[in-house]
C-alpha positions as CSV (number, residue, x, y, z in Angstrom):
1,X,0.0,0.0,0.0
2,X,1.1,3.6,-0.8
3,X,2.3,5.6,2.0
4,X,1.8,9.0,-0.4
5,X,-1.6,10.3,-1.0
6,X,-3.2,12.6,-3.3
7,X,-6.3,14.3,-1.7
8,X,-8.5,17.2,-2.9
9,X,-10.2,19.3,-0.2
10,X,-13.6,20.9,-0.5
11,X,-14.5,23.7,2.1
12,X,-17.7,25.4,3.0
13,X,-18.2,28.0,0.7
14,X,-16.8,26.0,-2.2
15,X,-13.0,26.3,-2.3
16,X,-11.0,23.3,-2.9
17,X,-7.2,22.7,-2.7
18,X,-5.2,19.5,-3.6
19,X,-2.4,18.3,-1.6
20,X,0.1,15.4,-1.1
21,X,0.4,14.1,1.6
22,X,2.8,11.2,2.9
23,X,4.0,10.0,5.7
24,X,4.9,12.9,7.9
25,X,1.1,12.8,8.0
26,X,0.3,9.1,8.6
27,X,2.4,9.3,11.3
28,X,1.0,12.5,12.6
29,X,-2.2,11.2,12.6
30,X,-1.2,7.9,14.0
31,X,-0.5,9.8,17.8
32,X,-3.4,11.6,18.0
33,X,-5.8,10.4,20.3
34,X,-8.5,9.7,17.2
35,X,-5.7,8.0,15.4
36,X,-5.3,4.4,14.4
37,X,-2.1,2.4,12.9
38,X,-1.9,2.7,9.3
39,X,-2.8,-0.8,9.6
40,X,-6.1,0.3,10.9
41,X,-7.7,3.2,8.7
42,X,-10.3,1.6,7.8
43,X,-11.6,2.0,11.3
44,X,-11.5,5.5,10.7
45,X,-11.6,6.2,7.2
46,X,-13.1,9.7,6.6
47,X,-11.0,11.2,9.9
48,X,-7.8,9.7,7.8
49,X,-8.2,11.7,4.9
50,X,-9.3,14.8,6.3
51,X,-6.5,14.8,9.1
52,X,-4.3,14.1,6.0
53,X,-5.4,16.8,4.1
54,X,-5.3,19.7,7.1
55,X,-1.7,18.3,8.3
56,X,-0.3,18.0,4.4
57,X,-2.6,21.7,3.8
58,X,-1.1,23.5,6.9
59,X,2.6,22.4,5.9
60,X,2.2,23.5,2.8
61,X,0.4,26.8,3.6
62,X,-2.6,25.8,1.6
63,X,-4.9,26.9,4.5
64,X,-4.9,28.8,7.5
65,X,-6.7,26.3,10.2
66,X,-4.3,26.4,13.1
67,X,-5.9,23.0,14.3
68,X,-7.5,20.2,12.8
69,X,-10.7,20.8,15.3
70,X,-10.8,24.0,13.8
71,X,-10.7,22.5,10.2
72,X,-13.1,19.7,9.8
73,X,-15.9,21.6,10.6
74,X,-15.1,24.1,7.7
75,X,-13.7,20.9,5.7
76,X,-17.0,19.0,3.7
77,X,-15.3,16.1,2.0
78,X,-11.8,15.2,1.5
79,X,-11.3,12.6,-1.8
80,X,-8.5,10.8,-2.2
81,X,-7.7,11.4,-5.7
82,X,-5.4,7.9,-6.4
83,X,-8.5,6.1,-5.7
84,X,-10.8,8.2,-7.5
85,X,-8.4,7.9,-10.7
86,X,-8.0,4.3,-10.2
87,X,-11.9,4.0,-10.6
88,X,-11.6,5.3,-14.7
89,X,-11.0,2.5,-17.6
90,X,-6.9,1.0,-17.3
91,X,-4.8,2.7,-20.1
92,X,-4.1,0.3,-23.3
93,X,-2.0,-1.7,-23.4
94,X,0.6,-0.9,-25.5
95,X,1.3,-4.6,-26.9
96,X,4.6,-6.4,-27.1
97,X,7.8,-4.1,-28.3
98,X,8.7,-4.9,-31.4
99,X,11.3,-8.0,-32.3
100,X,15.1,-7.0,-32.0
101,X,17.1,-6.4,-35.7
102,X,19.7,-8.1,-34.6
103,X,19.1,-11.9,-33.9
């Protein structure tokens, strides 16, 4: 399993900002009294992803929510982008190369 995330933000009032986060995050959110193992998040699946997204947001000055209890109740859905991307049709395969000139 990936340890990097991309997630995509919505706020009240419609803003949105994408953000990677990895695991300076998980591990963040792994010591908070709410937090599971990584092992775990599907306990806790939507407090994952938003704690994600406000730790990876506030490192990387994408939002000015001091705490995470401050930004979930402006925060209305946090995606997670890889999974949403892995849900369109696989690319083509692009076949066999083609046979070596030389034998």
């Amino acid at each position: 399993m990936s340890t990097v995330f991309n997630l995509e933000a919505e706020m009240v009032g419609g803003s949105t900002f994408t953000v990677q986060a990895d695991q300076r995050d998980i591990a963040e959110f792994e010591c908070e009294p709410y937090g599971v193992s990584f092992y775990q998040i599907t306990l806790r699946p939507n407090t994952f992803l938003r704690y994600l997204a406000w730790r990876a947001g506030k490192r990387n000055r994408l939002h000015q929510f001091p705490t995470y209890e401050a930004f979930k109740d402006e925060c209305l859905s946090v995606t997670n982008l890889d999974k949403a991307k892995g849900a369109e049709a696989p690319e083509a395969d692009p076949g066999s190369p083609a046979a070596s000139a030389e034998v």
